[in-house]
DRENMILUM-583542 format. One record per residue (C-alpha): x, y, z. Coordinates in steps of 0.001 Angstrom, whole numbers, plus 500000, padded with zeros to 6 digits. Example, Ala and Ser with C-alpha at 12.3 -4.5 7.8 and 13.67 -1.06 7.14 Angstrom:
512300495500507800 513670498940507140 
This chain:
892893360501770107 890611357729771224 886603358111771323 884793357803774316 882623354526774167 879309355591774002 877593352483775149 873880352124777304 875647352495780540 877006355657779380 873827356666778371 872030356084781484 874865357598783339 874310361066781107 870608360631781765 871116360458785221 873675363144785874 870974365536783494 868267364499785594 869819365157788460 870988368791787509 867419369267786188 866086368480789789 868713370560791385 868054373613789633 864101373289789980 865475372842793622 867016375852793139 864240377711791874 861768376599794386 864225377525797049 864747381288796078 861264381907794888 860852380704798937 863100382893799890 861923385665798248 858495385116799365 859461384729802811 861247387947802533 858217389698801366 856276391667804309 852274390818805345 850093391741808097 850297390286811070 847971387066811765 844575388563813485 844724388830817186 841486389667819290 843485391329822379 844778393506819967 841650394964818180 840465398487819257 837152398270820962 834801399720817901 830814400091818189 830352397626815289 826929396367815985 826260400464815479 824758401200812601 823006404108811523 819287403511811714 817416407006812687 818515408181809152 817221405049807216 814214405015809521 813531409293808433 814416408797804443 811981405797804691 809300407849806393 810097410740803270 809834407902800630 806630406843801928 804672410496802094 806066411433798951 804937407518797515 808532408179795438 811517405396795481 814900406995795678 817756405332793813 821795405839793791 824618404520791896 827549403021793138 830712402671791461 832945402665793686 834027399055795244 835608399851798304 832348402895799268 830121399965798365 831473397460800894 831189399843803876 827172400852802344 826620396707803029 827918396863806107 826198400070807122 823077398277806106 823422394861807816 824075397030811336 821340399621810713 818565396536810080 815479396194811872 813626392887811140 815435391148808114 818348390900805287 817862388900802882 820908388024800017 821152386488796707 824530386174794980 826111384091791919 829628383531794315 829923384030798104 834074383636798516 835296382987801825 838273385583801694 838557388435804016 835325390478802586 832853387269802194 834367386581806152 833932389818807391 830343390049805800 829386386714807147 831034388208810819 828497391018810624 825416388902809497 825924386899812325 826122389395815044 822793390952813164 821607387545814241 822890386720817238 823210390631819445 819582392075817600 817670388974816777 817929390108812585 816378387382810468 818934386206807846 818480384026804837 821198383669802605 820697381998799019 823638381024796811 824547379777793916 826630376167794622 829018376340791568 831940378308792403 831298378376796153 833789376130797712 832898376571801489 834517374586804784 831377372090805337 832556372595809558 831877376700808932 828510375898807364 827650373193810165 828553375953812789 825753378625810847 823079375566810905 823172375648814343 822582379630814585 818951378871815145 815886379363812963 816113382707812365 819631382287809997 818909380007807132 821243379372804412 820148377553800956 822706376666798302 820986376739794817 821379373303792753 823998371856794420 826031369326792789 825863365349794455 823437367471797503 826519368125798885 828623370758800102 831850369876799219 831531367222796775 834917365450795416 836400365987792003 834969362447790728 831279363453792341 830982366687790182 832569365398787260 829931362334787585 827090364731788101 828365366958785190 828293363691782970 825150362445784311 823222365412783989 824853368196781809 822068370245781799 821416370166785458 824447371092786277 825177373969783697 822215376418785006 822864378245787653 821455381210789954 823570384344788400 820867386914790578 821934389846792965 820484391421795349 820830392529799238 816943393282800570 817129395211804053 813839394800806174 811858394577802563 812549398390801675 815919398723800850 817036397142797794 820816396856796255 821144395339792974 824022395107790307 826958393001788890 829001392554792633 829450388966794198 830736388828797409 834495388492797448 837890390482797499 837884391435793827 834712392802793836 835356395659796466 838913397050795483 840861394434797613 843384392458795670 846897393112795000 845832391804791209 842763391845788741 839814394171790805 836176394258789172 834781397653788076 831359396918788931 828147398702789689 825115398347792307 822012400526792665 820633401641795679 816719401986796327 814605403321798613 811273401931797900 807833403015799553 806741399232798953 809205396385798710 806057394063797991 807851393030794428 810750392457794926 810569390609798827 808074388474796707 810707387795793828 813099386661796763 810581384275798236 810004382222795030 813609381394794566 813897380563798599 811235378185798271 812404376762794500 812801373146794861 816347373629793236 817180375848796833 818434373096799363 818994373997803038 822449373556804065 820515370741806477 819414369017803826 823422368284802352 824808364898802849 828384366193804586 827091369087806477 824227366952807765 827176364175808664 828955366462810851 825786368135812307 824823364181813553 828196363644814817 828452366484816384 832228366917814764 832695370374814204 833973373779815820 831623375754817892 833835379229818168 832163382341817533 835601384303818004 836194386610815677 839761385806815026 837582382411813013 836278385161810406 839340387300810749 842795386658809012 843860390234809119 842976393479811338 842541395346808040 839002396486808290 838999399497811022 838748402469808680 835513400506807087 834545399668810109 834576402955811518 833082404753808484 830129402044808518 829041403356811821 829724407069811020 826407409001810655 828801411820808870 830554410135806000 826801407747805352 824925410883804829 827784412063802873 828541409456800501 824711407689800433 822019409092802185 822434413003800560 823014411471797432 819659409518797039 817697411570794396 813943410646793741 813086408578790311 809984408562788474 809673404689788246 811297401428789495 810695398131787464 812171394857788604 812885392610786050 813550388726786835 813385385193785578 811074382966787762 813673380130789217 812004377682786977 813728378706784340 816840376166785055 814147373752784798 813380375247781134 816195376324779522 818031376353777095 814768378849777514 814593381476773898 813214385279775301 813246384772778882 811688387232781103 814846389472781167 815845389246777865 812486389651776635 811584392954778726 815314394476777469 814961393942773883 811462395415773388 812985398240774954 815794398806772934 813350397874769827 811798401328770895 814902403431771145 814666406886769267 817925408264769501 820955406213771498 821548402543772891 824642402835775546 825090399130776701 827855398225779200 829007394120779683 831858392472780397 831318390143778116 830003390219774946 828158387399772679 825370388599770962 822815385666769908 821079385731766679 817760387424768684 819830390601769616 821467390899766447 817827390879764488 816701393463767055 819892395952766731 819214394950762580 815566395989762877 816257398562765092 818849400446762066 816133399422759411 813512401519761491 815686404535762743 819257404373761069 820103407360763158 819613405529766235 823586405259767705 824355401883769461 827583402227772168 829021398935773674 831691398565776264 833217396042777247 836723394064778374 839447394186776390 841841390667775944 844513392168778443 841500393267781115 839301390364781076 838481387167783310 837051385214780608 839254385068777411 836476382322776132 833974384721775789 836197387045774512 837423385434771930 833569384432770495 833262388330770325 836238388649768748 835471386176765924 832329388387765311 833167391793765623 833219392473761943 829166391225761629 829340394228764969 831132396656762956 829715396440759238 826251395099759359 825210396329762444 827209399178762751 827979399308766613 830282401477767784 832745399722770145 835024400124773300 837450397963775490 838151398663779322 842230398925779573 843221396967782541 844929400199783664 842741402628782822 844054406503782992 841175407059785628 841918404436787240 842700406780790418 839046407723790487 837504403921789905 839077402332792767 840636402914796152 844117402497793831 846864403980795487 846066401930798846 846574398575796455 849580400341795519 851682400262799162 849476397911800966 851072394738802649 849967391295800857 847653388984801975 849651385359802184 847673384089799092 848554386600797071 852681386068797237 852079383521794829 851681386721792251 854977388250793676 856699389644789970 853642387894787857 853104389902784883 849772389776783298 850195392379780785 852509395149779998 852346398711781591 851609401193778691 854982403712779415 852326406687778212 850501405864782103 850875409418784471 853523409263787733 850910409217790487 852236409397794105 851290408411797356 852638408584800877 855183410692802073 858782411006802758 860701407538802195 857120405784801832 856483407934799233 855405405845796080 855929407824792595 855293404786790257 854426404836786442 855015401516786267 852148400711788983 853599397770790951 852927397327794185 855716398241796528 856198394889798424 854933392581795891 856206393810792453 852680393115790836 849888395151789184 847030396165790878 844244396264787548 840745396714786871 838374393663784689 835350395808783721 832007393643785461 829408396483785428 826497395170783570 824355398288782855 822177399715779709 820829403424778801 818186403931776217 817576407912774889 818786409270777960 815608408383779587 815454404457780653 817718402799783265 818942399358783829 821447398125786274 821538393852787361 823137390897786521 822449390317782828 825372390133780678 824949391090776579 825722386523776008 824119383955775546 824511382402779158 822595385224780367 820174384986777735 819224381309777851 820522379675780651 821071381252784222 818256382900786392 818943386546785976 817625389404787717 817790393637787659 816078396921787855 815054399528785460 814492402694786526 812549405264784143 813880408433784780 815720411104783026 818182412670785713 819264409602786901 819564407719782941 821725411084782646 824105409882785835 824271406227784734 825079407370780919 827524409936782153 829747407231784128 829783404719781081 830822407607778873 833672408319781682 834466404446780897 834638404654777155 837126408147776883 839966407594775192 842563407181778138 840666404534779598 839431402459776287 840289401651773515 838385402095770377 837366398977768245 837497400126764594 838105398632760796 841732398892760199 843099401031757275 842292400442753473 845529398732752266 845007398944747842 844573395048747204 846011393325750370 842626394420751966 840478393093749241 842569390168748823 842088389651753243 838855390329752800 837828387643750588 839772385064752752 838336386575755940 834650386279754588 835546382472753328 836981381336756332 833617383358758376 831582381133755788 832462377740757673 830156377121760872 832431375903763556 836009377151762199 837365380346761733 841200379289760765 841786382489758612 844148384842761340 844529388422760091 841579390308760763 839868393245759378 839376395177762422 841826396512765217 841955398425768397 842912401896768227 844497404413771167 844196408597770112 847460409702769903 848525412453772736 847260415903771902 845001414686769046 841782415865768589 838903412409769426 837531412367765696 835066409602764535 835927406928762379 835185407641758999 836966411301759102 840058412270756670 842091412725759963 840884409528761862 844118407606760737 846219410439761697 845026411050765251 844413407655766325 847128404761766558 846265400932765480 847284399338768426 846862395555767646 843518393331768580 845430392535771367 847219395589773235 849243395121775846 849715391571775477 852622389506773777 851796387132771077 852943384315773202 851009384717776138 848967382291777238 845910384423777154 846109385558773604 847249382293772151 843949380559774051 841989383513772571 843091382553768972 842730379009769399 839413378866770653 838281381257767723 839523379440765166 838046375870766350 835692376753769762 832299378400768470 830437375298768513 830308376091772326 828894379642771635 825673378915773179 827378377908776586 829449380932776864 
């Protein structure tokens, strides 16, 4: 039998015909994912004809106007949590329609999706229909707005002002090579940023917490949803805090969207859209029940205005906006006023961050702290690998967690992305049989972690729209409505509040502008305490503890562990000393340390829910091993 010459034509002619199958079958691919897609069901685009006539503009002013009047006699701020994303959106909205004179806004991120839109829709009719006063500052980072929307809002008139804070290039929109050129230029410059928070209504209604403005913060996306947490005051003087507002809006580093190179462009040449209609802010028609609900005098009472209780003491905490100027800045304002409170503790530390980096300041103060009062009980949570948005960050606190565990003996938690209670936390089951948004086909079948098979049935709906789903996939899209904890929060003894933007890292710490409230009282300390503990049970956490005492293979782990911890920059050594652990169904919650702990609670892996070849743990790894030079940044 004669061999086939195997010659360069034949080779190229192989090459081809491969290539050519290769291309055929991504063809392929493309094609049916397409298909599928196009198969998939979402709302219909937004339609003004169609829209039931609704009293938007209404808000509900006469009972703002008579708790104000009660907080001023008694001389007494009010305050309320809010954990709830979806109850918190309709509060804003209730807020912006019931104003008087003026709202004012800080935030981090400002997305244009169908919450920043609808937002922006009602800020502008504030403006526009009742003469509000708006300013809006924001952070310029992450915020990548349409320069012709932002030309159209110049143009409002004087009385709605927006500022971006340190722009990059003074521009809106700058291209790819202008950031990267201002990033080289100036590293520092560009690395601060404005990380504050906070909604001021006519100068005596405050709200304050961890939430941006964008889907994920308000229980809106078929995907990763923050659990995050505002506070709302009542305040017989809003002196403070309208003054803490004011010295950011007239930083230098706060430039009017006049003042930027393409938005001024198009406001010279005139070359932009001048439509007001709503179907410009409007994708969807997916916003009546909040609609209706912000103007219902009912369900505000009900859900906020009942609900206020009166607090001994509010005190704002907040860098000065100079601080970007300053930094890398060591005890700012914020991090200064938090640790000499903790310093004080008598009894418990409950802390609550997403993330989780503690600098060499915190760690001497939780040291200190133990050396003073040993009995003094320090409780973290905090994201797990499979929950989080930042697997950087996590991965610095994973490379540390034995210096957490053994020398400063905190006792640990990490949020499950689906969370037991997760029912409760979020407007869940609506995720669950909701129609996609366009952008989010792109997650049809994506699966970011696996669905513990120990998760409850839950239903919804009824008859042949009835959803009974363990596996918690969203009927039209086959993906996983989850939870990334973003609550940034801190109880001391029961008795001392604080809810704002500062997370437990170094970014917080020494970099960005933060700002918060702490509110000394004991009945609402006992609320705030009460809902982190509801975070950290068992079916919706997982405990971090050291793993099980293995004769010799732990000793001999533990002396390569501790070497490879030796080196400054590299941590290469894999296998580590601690674990996550899930109590086992019907077992008694016992702490670590008890003769039955082992038997009650399952080691779960650092990393449950995830496979070892995911992207996300095999990032986390890596940057442990070689990344901590770039602790400081995180």
């Amino acid at each position: 039998m004669k061999s086939t010459p195997f010659n360069s034509s034949t080779v190229v002619s192989f090459f081809a015909i491969n290539q050519l199958s290769y291309y055929l079958v991504v063809l392929w691919v493309l094609t049916f994912i397409s298909c599928r897609s196009n198969s998939i069901p979402t709302f219909e685009p937004f339609n003004d004809s169609s829209v039931t006539t609704i009293p938007e503009e209404v808000g509900t002013l006469r009972i703002w106007q008579e708790l104000l009047e009660d907080v001023t006699l008694a001389n007494q701020p009010r305050a309320l949590l809010l954990d709830h994303g979806e109850e918190s959106l309709t509060l804003r909205i209730n807020l912006i329609r019931s104003a008087q004179k003026s709202i004012s806004i800080q935030t981090f991120s400002w997305e244009f999706d169908e919450v920043g839109k609808l937002i922006l829709w009602e800020l502008i009719q504030a403006n526009q229909k009742r003469g509000i006063q708006v300013k809006l500052l924001i952070d310029h980072m992450f915020n990548e707005h349409q320069p012709d929307v932002i030309a159209l809002l110049s143009t409002l008139g004087p009385s709605f002002e927006i500022k971006y804070f340190n722009p990059s290039a003074k521009k809106l929109s700058p291209s790819f090579i202008e950031k990267f050129s201002d990033l080289t230029i100036d590293f520092h410059d560009h690395n601060v940023r404005l990380h504050n928070k906070l909604l001021l209504v006519d100068n005596y209604i405050a709200l304050t917490g961890g939430r941006n403005i964008n889907n994920h913060y308000f229980d809106q996306v078929i995907g990763m949803n923050y659990k995050d947490r505002d506070v709302l005051l009542i305040l017989p003087s809003g002196t403070e805090i309208t003054n803490c507002f004011y010295s950011y809006w007239n930083s230098n580093n706060s430039i009017s969207t006049r003042e930027l190179i393409d938005v001024k462009k198009l406001l010279v040449e005139n070359n932009f859209s001048k439509s007001l209609q709503k179907r410009r802010f409007f994708e969807y028609d997916i916003f009546k029940q909040i609609s209706a609900q912000a103007s219902n005098t009912k369900y505000i009472q009900d859900h906020f205005t009942d609900l206020l209780s009166e607090v001994e003491r509010v005190e704002w905490i907040y860098d000065q906006p100079d601080k970007v100027d300053r930094a890398p800045v060591s005890n700012s304002a914020v991090t200064k006023r938090l640790l000499a409170l903790m310093k004080d503790a008598e009894s418990d530390i409950v802390i609550q961050s997403p993330y989780v980096v503690l600098s060499s300041d915190i760690q001497k103060a939780f040291t200190e702290l133990k050396q003073k009062r040993n009995d003094v009980s320090v409780v973290i949570s905090t994201n797990s690998l499979a929950a989080t948005d930042n697997w950087v960050t996590y991965a610095a606190n994973y490379k540390e967690k034995r210096v957490y565990l053994e020398e400063l003996n905190l006792e640990m938690w990490e949020f499950k992305p689906i969370p037991t209670d997760i029912a409760n936390m979020m407007s869940y089951e609506k995720l669950l049989s909701r129609l996609p948004f366009r952008r989010e086909l792109s997650q049809q079948g994506v699966a970011h972690f696996k669905i513990s098979k120990s998760l409850p049935v839950i239903g919804t709906g009824t008859g042949n729209n009835q959803i009974k789903s363990r596996g918690r996939k969203n009927i039209h899209l086959n993906a996983v409505p989850y939870l990334s904890l973003h609550a940034k929060s801190l109880v001391i003894d029961e008795q001392i509040a604080f809810v704002g933007s500062y997370n437990l890292d170094p970014r917080s710490e020494i970099y960005n502008t933060e700002l918060g409230v702490i509110i000394h009282d004991k009945n609402f300390s006992s609320k705030l305490k009460h809902s982190i503990k509801n975070d950290i049970q068992p079916q919706n956490s997982y405990l971090i503890e050291i793993k099980k005492e293995r004769p010799l293979l732990s000793k001999i782990n533990m002396i390569l562990y501790r070497i490879s911890e030796a080196f400054p920059f590299i941590d290469l050594w894999p296998i580590r000393a601690h674990s996550s652990f899930e109590l086992k169904a019907g077992k008694e919650q016992v702490p670590a340390g008890s003769g039955d702990f082992f038997h009650n609670w399952k080691d779960v892996g650092n990393f449950p829910g995830l496979p070892f070849f995911t992207k996300k743990q095999m990032s986390a790894r890596m940057f442990k091993a070689t990344g901590m030079i770039f602790k400081p940044l995180l």
